[in-house]
N, C-alpha and C positions, 0 to 999 in steps of 0.2 A: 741551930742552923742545920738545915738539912743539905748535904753532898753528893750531887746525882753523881753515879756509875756509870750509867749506861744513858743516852743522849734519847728524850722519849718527847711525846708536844702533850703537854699538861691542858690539858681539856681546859677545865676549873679556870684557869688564871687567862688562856689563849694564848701561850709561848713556848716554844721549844727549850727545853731542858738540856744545856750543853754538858755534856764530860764533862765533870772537873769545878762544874758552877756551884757555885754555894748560897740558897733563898734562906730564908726565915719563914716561918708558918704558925700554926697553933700545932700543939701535939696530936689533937684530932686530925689535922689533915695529914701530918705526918702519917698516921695510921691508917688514914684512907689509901696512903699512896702505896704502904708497903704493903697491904692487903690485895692491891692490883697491880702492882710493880712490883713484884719480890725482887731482891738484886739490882735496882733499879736504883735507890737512894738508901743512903743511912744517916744516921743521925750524929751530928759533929759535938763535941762538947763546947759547952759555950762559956764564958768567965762568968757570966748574969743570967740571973735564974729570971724568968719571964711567965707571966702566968697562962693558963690554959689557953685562955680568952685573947691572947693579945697578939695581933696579926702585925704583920711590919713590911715592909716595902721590901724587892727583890734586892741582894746583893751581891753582883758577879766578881767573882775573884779576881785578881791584879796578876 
């Protein structure tokens, strides 16, 4: 899971990235994101390990 920081509009997907929200990704676009967003998102740890390849639907926090 990745944790935005700072609230940024994610090109890629076409959504604004709220504080505090929490998406899923591949690890590559994780790295896309922290390569052009430093401080921008980090990486949450997750109980399920999930492979490179595998993308999943957005999931905002409660």
């Amino acid at each position: 899971m990745i944790k935005v920081l700072k609230e940024f509009y994610d090109l890629k997907e076409g959504v604004l990235r709220q504080v505090g929200e929490s998406f899923e990704a591949t690890e590559e676009r994780f790295a896309e994101l922290k390569e052009h967003l430093p401080d921008y998102v980090e990486l949450e740890k997750s109980s399920r390990s999930r492979s490179s390849k595998e993308v999943v639907s957005v999931n905002d926090q409660e």
